[in-house]
PASEBA-1860 file (N, C-alpha, C; in nm, 3 decimals):
! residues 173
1> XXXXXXXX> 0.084/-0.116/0.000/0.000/0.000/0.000/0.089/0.124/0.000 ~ 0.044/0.221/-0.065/0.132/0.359/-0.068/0.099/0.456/-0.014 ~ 0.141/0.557/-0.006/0.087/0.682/0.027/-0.073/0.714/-0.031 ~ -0.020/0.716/-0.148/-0.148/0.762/-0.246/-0.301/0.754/-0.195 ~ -0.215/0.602/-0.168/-0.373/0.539/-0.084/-0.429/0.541/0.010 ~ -0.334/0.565/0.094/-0.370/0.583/0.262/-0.442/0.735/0.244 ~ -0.377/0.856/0.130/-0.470/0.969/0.140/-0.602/0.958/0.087 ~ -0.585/0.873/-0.050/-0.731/0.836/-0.055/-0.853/0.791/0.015
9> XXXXXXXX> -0.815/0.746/0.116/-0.912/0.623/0.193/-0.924/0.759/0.369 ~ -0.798/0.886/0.383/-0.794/0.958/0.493/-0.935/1.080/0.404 ~ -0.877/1.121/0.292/-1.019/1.181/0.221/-1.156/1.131/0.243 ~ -1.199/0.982/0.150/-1.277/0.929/0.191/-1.347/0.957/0.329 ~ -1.270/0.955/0.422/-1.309/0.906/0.540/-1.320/1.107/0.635 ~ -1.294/1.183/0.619/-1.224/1.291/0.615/-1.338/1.328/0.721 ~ -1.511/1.306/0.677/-1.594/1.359/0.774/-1.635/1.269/0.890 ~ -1.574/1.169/0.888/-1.546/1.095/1.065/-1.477/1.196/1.130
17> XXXXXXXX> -1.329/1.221/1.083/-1.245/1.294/1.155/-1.265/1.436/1.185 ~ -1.365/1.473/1.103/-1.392/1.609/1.138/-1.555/1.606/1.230 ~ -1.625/1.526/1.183/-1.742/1.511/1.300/-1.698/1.437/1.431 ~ -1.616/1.383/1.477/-1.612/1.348/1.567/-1.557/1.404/1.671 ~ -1.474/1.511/1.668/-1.414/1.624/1.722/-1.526/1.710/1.752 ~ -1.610/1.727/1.644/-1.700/1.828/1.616/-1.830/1.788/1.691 ~ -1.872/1.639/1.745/-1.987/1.620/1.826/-1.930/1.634/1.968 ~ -1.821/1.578/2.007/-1.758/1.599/2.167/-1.737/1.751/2.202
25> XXXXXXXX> -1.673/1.813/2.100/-1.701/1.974/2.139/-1.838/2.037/2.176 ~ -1.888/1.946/2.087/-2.093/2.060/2.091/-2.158/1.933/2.256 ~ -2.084/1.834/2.246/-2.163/1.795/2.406/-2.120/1.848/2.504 ~ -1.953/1.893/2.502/-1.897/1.969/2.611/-1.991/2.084/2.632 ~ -1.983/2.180/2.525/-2.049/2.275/2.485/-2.210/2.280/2.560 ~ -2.264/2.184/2.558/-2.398/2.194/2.563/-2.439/2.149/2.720 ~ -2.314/2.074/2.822/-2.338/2.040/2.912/-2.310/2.159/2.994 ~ -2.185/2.247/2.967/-2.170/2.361/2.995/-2.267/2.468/3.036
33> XXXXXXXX> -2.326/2.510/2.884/-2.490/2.553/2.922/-2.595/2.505/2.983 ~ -2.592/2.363/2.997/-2.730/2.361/3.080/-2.702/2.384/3.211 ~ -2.581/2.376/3.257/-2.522/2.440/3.410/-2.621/2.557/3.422 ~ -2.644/2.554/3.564/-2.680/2.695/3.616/-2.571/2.773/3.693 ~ -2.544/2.942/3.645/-2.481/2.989/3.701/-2.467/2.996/3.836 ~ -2.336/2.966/3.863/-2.310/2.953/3.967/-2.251/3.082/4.028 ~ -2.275/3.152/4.160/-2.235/3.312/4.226/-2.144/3.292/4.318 ~ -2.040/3.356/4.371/-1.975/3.371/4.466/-1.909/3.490/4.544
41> XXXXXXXX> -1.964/3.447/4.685/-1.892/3.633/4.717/-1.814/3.552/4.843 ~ -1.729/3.655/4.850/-1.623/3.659/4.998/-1.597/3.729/5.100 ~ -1.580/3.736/5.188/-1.577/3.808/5.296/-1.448/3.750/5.353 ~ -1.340/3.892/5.384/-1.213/3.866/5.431/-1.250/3.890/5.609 ~ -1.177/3.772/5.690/-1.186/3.775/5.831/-1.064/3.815/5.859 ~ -1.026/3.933/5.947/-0.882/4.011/5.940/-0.895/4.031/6.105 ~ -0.835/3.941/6.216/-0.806/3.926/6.368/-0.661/3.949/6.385 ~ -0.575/4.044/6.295/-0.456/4.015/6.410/-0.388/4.031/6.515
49> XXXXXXXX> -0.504/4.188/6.589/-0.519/4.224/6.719/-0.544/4.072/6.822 ~ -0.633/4.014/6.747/-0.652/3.926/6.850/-0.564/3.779/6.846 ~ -0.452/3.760/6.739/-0.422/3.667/6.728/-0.241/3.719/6.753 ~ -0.234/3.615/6.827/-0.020/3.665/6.839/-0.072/3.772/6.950 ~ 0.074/3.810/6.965/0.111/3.926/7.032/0.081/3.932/7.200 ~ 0.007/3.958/7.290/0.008/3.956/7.417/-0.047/3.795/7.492 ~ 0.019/3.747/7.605/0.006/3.700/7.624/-0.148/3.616/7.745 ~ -0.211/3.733/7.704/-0.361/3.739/7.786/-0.446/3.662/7.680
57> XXXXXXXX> -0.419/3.691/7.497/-0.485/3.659/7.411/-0.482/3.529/7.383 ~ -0.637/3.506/7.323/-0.681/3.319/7.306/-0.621/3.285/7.222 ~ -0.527/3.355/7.124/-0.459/3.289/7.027/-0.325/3.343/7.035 ~ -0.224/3.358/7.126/-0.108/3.415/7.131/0.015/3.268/7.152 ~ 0.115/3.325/7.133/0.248/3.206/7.098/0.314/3.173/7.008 ~ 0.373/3.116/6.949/0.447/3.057/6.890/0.317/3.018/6.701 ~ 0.244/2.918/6.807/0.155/2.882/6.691/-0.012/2.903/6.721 ~ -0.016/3.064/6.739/-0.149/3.115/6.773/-0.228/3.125/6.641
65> XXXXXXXX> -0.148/3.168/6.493/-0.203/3.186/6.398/-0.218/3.074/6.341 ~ -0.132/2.946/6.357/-0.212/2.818/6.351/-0.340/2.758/6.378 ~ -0.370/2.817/6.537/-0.455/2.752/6.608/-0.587/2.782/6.602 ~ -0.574/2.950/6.566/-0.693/3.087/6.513/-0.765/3.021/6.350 ~ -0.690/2.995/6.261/-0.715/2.986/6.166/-0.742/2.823/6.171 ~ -0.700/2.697/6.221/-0.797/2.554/6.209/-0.929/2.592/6.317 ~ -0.940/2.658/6.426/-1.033/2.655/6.530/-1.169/2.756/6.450 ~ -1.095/2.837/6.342/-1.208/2.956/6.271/-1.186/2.827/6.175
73> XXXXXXXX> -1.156/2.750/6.097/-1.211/2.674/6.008/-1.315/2.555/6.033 ~ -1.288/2.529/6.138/-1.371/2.418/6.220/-1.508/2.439/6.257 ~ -1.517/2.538/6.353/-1.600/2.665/6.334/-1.716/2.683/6.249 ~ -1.641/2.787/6.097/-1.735/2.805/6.035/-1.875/2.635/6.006 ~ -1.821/2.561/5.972/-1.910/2.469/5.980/-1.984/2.415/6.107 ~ -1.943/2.433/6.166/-2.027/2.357/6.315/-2.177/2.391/6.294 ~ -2.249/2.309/6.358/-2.392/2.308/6.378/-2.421/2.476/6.401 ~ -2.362/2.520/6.537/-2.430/2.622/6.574/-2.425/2.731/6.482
81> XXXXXXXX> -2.319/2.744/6.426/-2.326/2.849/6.321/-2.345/2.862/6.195 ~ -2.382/2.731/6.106/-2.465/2.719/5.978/-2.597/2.737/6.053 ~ -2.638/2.717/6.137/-2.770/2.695/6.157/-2.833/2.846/6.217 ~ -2.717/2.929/6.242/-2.775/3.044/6.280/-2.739/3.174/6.135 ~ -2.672/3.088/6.087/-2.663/3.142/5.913/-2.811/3.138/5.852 ~ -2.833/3.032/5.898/-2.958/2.993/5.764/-3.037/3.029/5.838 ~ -3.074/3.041/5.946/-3.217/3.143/6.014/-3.183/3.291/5.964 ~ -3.091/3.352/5.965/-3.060/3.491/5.963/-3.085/3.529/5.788
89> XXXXXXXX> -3.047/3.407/5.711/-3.054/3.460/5.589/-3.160/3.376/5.469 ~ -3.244/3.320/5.557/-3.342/3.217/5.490/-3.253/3.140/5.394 ~ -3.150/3.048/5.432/-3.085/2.967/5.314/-3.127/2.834/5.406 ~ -3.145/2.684/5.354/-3.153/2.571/5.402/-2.989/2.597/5.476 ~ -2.978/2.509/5.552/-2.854/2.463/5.663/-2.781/2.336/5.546 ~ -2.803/2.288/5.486/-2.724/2.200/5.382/-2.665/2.295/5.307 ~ -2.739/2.374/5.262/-2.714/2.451/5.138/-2.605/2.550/5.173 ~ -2.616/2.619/5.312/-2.486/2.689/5.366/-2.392/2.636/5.414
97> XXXXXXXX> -2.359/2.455/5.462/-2.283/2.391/5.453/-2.217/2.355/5.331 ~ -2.280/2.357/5.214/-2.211/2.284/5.105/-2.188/2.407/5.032 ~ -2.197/2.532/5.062/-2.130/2.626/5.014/-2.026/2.714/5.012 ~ -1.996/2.681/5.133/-1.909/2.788/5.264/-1.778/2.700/5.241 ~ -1.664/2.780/5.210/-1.529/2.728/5.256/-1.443/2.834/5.272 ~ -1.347/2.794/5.355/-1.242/2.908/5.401/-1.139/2.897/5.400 ~ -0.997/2.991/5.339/-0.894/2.911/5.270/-0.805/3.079/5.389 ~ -0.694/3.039/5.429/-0.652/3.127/5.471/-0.541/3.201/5.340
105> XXXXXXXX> -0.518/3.335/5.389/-0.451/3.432/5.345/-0.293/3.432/5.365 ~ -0.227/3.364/5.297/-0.053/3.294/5.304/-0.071/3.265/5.466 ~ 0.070/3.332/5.510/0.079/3.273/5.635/0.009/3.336/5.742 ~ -0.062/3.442/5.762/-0.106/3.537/5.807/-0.230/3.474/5.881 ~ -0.314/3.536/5.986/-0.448/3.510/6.031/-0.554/3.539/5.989 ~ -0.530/3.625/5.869/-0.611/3.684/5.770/-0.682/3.555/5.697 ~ -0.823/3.522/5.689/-0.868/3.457/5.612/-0.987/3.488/5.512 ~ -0.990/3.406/5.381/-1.091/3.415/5.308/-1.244/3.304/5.307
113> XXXXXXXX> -1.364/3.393/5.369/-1.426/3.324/5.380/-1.522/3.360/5.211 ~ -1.562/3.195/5.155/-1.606/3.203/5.010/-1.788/3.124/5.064 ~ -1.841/3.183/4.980/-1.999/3.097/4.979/-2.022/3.092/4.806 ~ -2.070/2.945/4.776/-2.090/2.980/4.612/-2.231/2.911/4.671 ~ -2.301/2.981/4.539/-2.452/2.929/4.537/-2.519/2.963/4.401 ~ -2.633/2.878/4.346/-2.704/2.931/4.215/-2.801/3.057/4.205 ~ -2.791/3.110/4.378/-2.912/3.190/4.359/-2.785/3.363/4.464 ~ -2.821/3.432/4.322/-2.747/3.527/4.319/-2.745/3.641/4.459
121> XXXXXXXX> -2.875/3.639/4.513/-2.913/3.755/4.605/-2.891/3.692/4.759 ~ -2.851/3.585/4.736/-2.828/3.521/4.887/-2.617/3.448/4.878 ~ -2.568/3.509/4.764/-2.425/3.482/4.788/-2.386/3.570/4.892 ~ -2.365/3.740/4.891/-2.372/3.788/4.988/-2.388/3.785/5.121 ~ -2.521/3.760/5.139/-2.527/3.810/5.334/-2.508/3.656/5.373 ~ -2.497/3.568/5.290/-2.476/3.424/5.356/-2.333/3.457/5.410 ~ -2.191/3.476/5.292/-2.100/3.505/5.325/-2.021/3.586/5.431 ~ -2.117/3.729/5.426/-2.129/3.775/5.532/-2.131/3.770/5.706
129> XXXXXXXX> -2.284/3.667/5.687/-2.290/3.631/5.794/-2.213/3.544/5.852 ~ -2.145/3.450/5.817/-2.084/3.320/5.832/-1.973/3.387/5.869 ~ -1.908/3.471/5.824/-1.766/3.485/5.893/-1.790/3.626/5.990 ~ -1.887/3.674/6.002/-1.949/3.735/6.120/-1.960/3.664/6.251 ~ -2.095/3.557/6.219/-2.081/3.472/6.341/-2.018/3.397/6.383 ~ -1.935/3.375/6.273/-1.811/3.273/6.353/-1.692/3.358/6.447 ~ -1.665/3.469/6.393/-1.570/3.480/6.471/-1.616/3.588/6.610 ~ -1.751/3.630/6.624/-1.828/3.621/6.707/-1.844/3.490/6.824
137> XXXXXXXX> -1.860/3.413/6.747/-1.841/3.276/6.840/-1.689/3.259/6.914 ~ -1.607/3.265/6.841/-1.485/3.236/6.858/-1.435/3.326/6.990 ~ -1.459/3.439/7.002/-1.431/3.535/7.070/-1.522/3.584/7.185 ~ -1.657/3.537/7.183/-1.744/3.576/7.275/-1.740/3.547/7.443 ~ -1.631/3.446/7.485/-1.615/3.432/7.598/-1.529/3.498/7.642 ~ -1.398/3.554/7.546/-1.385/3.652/7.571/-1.392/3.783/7.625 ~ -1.505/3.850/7.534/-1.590/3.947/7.569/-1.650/3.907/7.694 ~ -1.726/3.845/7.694/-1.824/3.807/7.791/-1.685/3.817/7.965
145> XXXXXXXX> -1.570/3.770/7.938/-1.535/3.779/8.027/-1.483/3.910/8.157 ~ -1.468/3.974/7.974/-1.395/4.113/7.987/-1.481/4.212/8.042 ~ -1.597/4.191/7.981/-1.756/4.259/8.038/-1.725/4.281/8.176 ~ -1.759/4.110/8.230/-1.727/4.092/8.401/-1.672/4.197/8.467 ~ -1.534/4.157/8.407/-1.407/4.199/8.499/-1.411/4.382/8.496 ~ -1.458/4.449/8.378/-1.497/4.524/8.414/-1.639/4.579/8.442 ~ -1.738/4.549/8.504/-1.839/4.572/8.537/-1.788/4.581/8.733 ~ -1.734/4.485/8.712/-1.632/4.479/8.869/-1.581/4.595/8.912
153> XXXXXXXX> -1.493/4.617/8.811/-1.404/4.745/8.828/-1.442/4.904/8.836 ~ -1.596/4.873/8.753/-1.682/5.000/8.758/-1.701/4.993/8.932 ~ -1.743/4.863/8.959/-1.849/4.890/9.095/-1.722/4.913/9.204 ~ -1.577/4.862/9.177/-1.502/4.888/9.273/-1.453/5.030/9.271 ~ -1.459/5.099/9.187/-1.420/5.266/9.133/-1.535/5.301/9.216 ~ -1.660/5.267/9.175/-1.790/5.396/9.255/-1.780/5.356/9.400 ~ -1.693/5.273/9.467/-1.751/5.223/9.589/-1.679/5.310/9.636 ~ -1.453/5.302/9.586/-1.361/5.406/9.602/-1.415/5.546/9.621
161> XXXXXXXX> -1.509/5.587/9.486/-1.559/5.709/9.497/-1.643/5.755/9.617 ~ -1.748/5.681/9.670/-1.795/5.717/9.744/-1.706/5.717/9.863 ~ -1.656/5.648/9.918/-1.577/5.622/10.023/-1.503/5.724/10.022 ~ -1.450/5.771/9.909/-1.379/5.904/9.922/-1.455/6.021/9.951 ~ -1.616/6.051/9.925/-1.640/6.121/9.936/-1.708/6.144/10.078 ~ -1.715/6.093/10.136/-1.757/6.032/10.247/-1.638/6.077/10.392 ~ -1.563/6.071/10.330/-1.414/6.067/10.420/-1.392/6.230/10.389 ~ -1.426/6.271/10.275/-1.384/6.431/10.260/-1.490/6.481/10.353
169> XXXXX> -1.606/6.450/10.356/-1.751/6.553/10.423/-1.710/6.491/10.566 ~ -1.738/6.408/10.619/-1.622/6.380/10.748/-1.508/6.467/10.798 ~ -1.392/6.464/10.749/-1.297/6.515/10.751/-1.298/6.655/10.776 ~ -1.395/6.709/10.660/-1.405/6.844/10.668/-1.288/6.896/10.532 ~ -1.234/6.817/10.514/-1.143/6.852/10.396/-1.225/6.863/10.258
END
């Protein structure tokens, strides 16, 4: 067999090789489109007041920005806070689980929280909220503690105060 022939019989044959390229492109093509667009928004979580640096803080040491960023990844998914996502923003609790992921920002405590979803007006405040209440969560005993200690300190100042004033009208001073 020669050349001649093998082009004869590649002619011949010429619209296999060109339809068959040409149907796998138009199914790619067409599976593509029937996709529904998919939305995504992000919300950057930026703690580095509260992460490193003094040694009073829940995430300070050596490997605080380690511990900040798996404990805020762990976190965002937990029960309590998809579930107070999806009350706050009418999304199902699956649907803000299987949307939500959080990838941190190089080495830093800085993280990116992502929500993708098909329905455009709820990428937003889902995202939003989720890395709102999480690091709300994360930090609230915190607060809550700090509250205390000074609510204390108020009542030990007005008690000082009075006592001082008390001791001046006394005194006469």
């Amino acid at each position: 067999m020669e050349i001649s022939e093998y082009l004869r019989i590649i002619r011949r044959r010429l619209w296999i090789l060109i339809l068959i390229p040409l149907l796998a492109g138009g199914a790619v093509a067409a599976l593509l489109l029937s996709q529904p667009k998919t939305y995504a928004a992000t919300a950057t979580v930026a703690a580095p007041a509260l992460v490193g640096g003094s040694q009073t803080n829940q995430y300070s040491g050596a490997n605080g920005t380690r511990a900040f960023v798996s404990n805020f990844a762990a976190a965002l998914t937990a029960p309590v806070i998809v579930n107070r996502v999806a009350e706050e923003t009418n999304v199902l609790p699956g649907k803000v689980t299987d949307g939500l992921s959080v990838v941190p920002i190089g080495e830093s405590s800085l993280l990116r929280v992502t929500y993708q979803t098909h329905k455009k007006d709820k990428a937003v405040p889902v995202a939003q909220a989720a890395a709102s209440d999480t690091i709300k969560f994360l930090f609230q005993t915190q607060v809550e503690l700090a509250q205390r200690t000074l609510a204390e300190a108020q009542k030990g100042a007005g008690k000082a105060d009075l006592d001082l004033a008390t001791f001046y009208k006394n005194s006469g001073v």
